[in-house]
N, C-alpha and C positions, 0 to 999 in steps of 0.2 A: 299656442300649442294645441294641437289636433286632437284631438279624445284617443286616437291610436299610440299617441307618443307620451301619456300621461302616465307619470312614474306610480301610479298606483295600479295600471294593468300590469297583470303576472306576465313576465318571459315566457317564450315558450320553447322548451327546453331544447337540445340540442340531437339530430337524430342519429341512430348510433353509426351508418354512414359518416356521419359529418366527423363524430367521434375519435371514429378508427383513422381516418385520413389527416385528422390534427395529430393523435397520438404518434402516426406514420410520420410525418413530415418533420416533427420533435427529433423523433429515433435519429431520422434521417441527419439531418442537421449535428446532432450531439457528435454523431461518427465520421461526420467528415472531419468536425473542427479536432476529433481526439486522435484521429489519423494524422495529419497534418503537422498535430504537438508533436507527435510519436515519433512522423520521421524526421521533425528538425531535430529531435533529442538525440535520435540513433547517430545521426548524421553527425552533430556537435560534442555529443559526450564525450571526455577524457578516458573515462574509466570504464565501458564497457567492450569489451572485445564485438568487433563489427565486419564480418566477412562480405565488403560489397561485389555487387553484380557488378560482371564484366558489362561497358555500354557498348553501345555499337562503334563508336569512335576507336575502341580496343587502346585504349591511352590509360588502363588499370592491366592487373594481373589478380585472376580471383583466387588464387593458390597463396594469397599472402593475406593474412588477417590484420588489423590493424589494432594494438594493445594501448593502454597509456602508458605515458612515456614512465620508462622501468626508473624505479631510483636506485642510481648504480653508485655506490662509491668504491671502496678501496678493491681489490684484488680479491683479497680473503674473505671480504664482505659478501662475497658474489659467487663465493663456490659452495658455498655451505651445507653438509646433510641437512642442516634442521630450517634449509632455505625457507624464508619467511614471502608473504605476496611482495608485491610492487605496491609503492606506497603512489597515494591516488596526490598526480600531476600537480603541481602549485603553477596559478596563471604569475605569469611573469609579465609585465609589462618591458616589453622589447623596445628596444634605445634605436634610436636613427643613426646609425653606422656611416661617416665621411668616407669618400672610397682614400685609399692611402697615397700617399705622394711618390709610390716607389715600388717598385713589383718585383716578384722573386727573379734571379736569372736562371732560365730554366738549363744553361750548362753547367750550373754550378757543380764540381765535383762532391760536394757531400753535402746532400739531401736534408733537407726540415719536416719530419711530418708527426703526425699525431693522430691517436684516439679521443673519442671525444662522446659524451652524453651531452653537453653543457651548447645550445644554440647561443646562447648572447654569447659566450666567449668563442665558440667559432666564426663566428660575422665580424667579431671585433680584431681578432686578430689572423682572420684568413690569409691577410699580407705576407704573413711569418714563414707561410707552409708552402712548400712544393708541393706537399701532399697530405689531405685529408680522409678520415676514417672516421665517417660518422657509425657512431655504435648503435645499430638502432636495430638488427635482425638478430628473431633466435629463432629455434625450431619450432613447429606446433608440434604439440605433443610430448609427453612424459616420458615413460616406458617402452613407446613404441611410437615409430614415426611414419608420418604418409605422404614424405618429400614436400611440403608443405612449408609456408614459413611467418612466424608474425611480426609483423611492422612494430614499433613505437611510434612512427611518423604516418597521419595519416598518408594518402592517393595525393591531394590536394600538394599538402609539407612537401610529400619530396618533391613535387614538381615545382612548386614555387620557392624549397629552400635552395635547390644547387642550381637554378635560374639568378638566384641572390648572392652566393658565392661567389659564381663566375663573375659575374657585374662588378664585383668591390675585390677579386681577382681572377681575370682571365684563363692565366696560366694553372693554375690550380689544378691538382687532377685529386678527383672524388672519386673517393673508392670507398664506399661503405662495408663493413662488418656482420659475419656472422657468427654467432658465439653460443657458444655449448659448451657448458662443464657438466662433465659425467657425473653423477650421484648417484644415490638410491631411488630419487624420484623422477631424475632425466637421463635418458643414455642418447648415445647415436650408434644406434642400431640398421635396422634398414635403410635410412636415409644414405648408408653407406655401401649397401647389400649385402649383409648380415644374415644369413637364413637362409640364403639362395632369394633374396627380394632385390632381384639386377633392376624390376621395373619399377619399385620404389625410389632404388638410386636413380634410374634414369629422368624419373619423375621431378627431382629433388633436383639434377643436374640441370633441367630444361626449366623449372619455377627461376632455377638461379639466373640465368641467362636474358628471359624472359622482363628477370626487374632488372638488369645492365641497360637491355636497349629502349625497356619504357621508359626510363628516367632517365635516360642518357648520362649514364657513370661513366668514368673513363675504364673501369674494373669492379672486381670484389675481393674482397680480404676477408680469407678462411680461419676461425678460430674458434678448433674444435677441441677440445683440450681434455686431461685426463682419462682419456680411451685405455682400455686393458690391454695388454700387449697383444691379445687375440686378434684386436683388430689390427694389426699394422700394417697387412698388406690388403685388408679389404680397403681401408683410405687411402692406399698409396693407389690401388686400384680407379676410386673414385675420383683421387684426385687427379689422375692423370686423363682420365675422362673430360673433369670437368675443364681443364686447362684447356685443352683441346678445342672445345666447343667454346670458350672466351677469347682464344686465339684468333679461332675463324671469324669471329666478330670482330677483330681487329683490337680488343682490349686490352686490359691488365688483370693478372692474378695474383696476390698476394697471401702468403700465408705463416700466421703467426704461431713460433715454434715454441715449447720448455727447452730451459738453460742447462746446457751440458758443459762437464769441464774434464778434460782428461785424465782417463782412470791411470792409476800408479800401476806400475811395471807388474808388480806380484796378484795386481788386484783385478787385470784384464781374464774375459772371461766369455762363455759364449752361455744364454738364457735361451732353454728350451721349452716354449709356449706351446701349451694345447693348439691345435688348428693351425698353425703357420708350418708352410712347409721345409720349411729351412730354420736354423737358429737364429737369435739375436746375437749381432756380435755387442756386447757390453765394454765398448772401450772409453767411456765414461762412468764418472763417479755414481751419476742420480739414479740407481738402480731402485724406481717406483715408475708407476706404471703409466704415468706420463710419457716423460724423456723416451722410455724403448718405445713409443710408438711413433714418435717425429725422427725419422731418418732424415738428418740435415742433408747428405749428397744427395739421397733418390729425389726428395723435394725441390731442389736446387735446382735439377735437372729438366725441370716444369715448370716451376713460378719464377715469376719477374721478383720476387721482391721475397725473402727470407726474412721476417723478425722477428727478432731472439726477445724473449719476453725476461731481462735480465733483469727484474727487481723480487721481495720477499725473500730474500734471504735470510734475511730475524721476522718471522710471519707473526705477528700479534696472536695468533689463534692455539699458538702450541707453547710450552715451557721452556722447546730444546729450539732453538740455542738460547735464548733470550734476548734480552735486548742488546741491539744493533742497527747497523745501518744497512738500507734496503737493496743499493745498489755501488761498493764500494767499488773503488779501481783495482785495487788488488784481487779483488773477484773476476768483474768485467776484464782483466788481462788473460784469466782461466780461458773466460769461454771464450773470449776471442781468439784464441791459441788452437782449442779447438774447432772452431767453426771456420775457420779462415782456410784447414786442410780440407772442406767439406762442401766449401759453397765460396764462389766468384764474389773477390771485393765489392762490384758494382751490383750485387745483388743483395747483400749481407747486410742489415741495419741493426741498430743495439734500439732497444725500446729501454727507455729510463724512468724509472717513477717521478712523478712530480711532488708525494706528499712523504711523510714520514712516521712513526711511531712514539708514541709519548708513554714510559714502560714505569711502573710502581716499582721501585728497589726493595722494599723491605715491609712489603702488607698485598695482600691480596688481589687488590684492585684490579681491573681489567688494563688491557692494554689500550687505547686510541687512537685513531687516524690525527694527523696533524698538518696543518697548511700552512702556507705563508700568513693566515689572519692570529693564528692560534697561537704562532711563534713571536709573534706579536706582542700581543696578551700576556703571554707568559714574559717574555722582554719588559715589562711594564713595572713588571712586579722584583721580588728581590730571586738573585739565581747568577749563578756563572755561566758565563758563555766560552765554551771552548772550540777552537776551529784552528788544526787540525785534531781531530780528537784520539787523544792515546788515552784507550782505554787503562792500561797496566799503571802509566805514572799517577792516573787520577786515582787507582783503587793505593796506590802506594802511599801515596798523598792526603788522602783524606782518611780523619779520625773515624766516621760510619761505619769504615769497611766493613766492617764486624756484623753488622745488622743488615748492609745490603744482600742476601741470600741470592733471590731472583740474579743478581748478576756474579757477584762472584762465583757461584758455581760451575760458572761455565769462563772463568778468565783466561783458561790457557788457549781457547779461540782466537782471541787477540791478541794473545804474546806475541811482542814484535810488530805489530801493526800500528799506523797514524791514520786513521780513518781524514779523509778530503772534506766529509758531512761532517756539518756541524751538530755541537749538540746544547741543551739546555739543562742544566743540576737544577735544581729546586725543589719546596717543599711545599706540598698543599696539602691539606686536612688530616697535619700529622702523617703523612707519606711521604718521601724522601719520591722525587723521580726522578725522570732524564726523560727528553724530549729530542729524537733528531730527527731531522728537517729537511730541507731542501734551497737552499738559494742560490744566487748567482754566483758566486765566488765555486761553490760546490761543482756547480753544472756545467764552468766553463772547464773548470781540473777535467772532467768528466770528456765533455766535448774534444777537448786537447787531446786528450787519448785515443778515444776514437778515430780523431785525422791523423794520427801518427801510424796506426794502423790502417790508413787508407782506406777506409770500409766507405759502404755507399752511402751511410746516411744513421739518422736515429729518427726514433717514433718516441713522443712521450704516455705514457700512461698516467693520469689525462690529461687534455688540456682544460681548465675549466678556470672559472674567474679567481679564483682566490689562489692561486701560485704570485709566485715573486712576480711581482711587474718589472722589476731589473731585467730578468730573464729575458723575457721582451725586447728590451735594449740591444742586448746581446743580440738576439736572432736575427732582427734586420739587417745587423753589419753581417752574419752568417747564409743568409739567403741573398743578400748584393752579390757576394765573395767579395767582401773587405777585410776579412781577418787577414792577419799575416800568415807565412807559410811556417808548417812546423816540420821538424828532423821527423825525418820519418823512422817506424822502429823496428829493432831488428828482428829477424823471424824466430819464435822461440821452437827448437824442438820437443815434439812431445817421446813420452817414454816409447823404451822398446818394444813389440808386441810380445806378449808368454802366453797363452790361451789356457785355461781350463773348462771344465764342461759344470753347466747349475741346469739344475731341473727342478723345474716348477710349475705349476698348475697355474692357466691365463686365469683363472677365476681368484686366485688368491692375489688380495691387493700389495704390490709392490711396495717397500718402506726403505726411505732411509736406515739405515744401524745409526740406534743411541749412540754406539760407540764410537762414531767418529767424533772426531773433534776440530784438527786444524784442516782437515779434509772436509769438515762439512760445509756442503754446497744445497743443502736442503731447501727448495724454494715452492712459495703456495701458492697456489692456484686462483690464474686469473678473474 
């Protein structure tokens, strides 16, 4: 070892050049590698809203935000004043889907299609559908909108999930969802041109268009719901706009209405809204402020595809009417009676719930969504099963009655009726309930009706894993056309017209009357 290289000579230190240019080089380094974290995070996160740049490729649209995937359940769950966030994505490990042995017939006179949050249950059962509705667009913005829109799905999803659809079935036509329920903390205001904002809507109309032919959908499905009656000719405005410009594309436009049922002779009537320039004629029952703003004919007369969002009719979120079934036939006869004078067979679809209510007879308890797993469960344990279910012989029949409050109060609803849903009695933690459901036996009474009335098709709200897999069974022989053929039925007429005059303020919210009873058609919001 050299005398220069002996560990008992001092270093000599470091000059502050040398210093600065280490320091530098550190900085340097630390910020590339924390940019890099940064944008694989931006890029992967589930759960932060991420507005990517349009590339040069133009294979995105920068007017769409991309959210995590919303957790959507029931109807009621989703319209809420006291609307809670979206709850943050759960990773799903995704199942290798065999393509099916047998594809829908796309002449089939009456139609298979569905909404849907749930991806493994759409891949798994895309065979079933002539037509799909993924639920995955809402508005950006609250209070006030800038024709904007945000994904659940990122750029990436939609292009490599209805690449994946098509494959495992061709014929299939995608048509995704956009969905708006009016509250206190979301309206569709401009987006519709509200205010004199036409370049909002036009903005709003051309974002919609723009993700049709990026993703290549076969359409879009409009579902903009509980609008104040103020709006009903600026949406009819929009929407006839926006059909227009998905036409010239060569597409489809679908749009999802509130269930009307034909008002009684004495009870026709015409509603005079702020701002519209003409009245509402009120020849339906659901006088809130939904229903007057979906004009079934004028809508008719533009979209490919009308449907009727026929379920909640017993909404777990309110007391009146109480427990019941979500979408019975003796309801569904109402509004098909109505709609069928309003809007062309082959355009007209019944949308039917897939899940059910499980309601507390006699204690406080909240109400529950209920699925095919739930009715299960409850099936497991001790409980009467009734199918068809007469509410009036069960209350006459059983010693409780007395204590069931929640439902008897309202029994004269069902005098006279056999509900097709089934239902579940039972007691859990010292509460007496009832549970009704949804199965096969239920859906095909349901479907029967339907093709009797010759309509073009039904949609379910939703499809997702945990419904009857019976159901399924069914629907392959129903998407073949191997059912057999049914008597078809006769036309029912609705009452005489009598007109009176109501005046009301668009700003005062529309309500069902407590006071109906075997009239009430009261249903909540998607």
């Amino acid at each position: 070892m050299s005398e220069s290289q002996s560990p008992n000579t001092p270093k000599r230190p470091l000059s502050n050049v040398a210093k600065y240019s280490l320091l530098f080089a550190s900085w340097f380094f630390l910020s590339a590698i924390s940019f890099y974290l940064g944008m694989n995070l931006m890029q992967n996160s589930g759960s932060t809203l991420v507005l990517k740049d349009l590339p040069k490729t133009g294979n995105t649209n920068p007017s769409v935000v991309e959210a995590s995937t919303p957790s959507l359940g029931t109807p009621s769950e989703m319209e809420t004043e006291e609307k809670t966030e979206s709850k943050e994505s759960v990773t799903v490990e995704e199942d290798v889907v065999d393509a099916p042995n047998f594809l829908p017939d796309e002449n089939v006179r009456f139609r298979s299609s569905a909404w849907s949050t749930d991806w493994t249950a759409m891949k798994k059962t895309v065979h079933l559908y002539n037509e799909i509705h993924p639920f995955i667009y809402t508005m950006k913005g609250g209070l006030s909108n800038n024709g904007e829109l945000i994904s659940s799905w990122s750029s990436t999803s939609r292009k490599e999930r209805v690449q994946e659809l098509r494959a495992l079935n061709p014929k299939v036509k995608i048509i995704p969802t956009i969905f708006r329920w009016e509250n206190p903390k979301e309206k569709i205001q401009e987006n519709i041109g509200m205010g004199g904002r036409n370049d909002i809507r036009d903005h709003h109309i051309q974002v919609i268009v723009n993700e049709i032919m990026t993703y290549g959908y076969d359409g879009i499905d409009i579902d903009y719901e509980g609008m104040s009656c103020d709006k009903k000719e600026k949406f009819e405005e929009f929407f006839t706009l926006l059909a227009k410009e998905v036409h010239k594309k060569g597409k489809l436009i679908s749009v999802a209405v509130h269930p009307k049922t034909p008002a009684e002779k004495s009870k026709k009537k015409e509603l005079q809204c702020r701002g519209l320039s003409k009245p509402i004629h009120l020849d339906f029952r659901e006088n809130w402020r939904g229903p007057t703003t979906h004009d079934y004919e004028f809508l008719a007369k533009h979209a490919d595809r009308v449907k009727i969002m026929a379920y909640e009719l017993h909404p777990r979120k309110y007391h009146n009417p109480g427990p019941g079934p979500q979408a019975p036939n003796v309801w569904l006869k109402d509004i098909i009676t109505y709609a069928k004078k309003r809007v062309p067979n082959h355009k007209l679809y019944m949308a039917i719930p897939t899940y059910g209510y499980d309601w507390a007879l006699n204690c406080k308890a909240s109400a529950k969504a209920i699925y095919h797993s739930d009715a299960q469960r409850i099936k497991a344990g001790t409980h009467k099963n009734r199918q068809p279910t007469d509410i009036n012989r069960i209350l006459n029949e059983e010693n409780k009655v007395a204590s069931w409050k929640n439902l008897s109060k309202f029994s004269d609803i069902h005098k006279n009726r056999a509900y097709e849903d089934p239902s579940l009695w039972y007691t859990s933690g010292g509460c007496d309930r009832v549970a009704f459901y949804m199965n096969r036996r239920a859906f095909e009474e349901k479907m029967t009706l339907l093709r009797k009335y010759d309509l073009g098709g039904f949609s379910f709200w939703q499809l997702v894993t945990d419904n009857d897999p019976e159901i399924n069974v069914y629907l392959s022989k129903l998407v073949q056309g191997q059912l057999p053929p049914v008597e078809k039925a006769k036309e029912e007429e609705e009452p005489k017209e009598e007109t009176t005059i109501q005046n009301l303020d668009s700003k005062e919210a529309l309500k069902v009357s407590h006071s109906q009873t075997k009239s009430k058609t009261k249903t909540k919001q998607f």
